[in-house]
C-alpha positions, 0 to 999 in steps of 0.5 A: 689189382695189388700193388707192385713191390720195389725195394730199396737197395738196403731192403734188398740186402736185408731180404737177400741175406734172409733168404742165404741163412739157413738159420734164418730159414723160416723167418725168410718164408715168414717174410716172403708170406707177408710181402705177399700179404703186403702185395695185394692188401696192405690193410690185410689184418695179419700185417698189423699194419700202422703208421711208423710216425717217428719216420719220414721218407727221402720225400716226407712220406709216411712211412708203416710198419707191417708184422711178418711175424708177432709174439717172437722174440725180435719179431721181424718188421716190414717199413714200406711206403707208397710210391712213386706210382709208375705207369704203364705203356698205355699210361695206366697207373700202376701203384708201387708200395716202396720196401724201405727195410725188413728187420727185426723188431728192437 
């Protein structure tokens, strides 16, 4: 079982302004792809995923950073962290991967 996606509202607005650009077209689809990726195995070997130690969450979590794209120009990052897990009605605990934001690389 993968993990549940939540996006800050700033992630939110990120993605949603992705996915109304035309230009931005296949940076969008390339993002959804490795949300998808990020979803169901953080540790997936296309997301490159590392630890982004120069950040802490609202609650000292550690933060990574994750590829959606690599070798482009102002290669679009995923920042994520985990949690808060939720638990379902039977009290089953559902694990959460928190998107903090989706913007290109500096």
């Amino acid at each position: 079982m993968g993990s549940v996606l939540e996006f800050t509202l700033e992630a939110a607005s990120q993605l949603k302004n992705l996915a109304g650009s035309n230009s931005k077209a296949g940076v969008y689809k390339q993002v959804l792809k490795a949300l998808g990726y990020l979803e169901v195995n953080p540790k997936h070997k296309s997301l490159h995923t590392h630890e982004y130690s120069s950040l802490k969450g609202e609650n000292g979590e550690k933060i990574f950073e994750a590829y959606a794209q690599n070798n482009t120009p102002g290669a679009y990052r995923i920042f994520w962290h985990y949690g808060p897990d939720r638990y379902d009605s039977k009290k089953k605990r559902v694990p959460v991967i928190t998107i903090i934001a989706i913007t290109p690389h500096p």
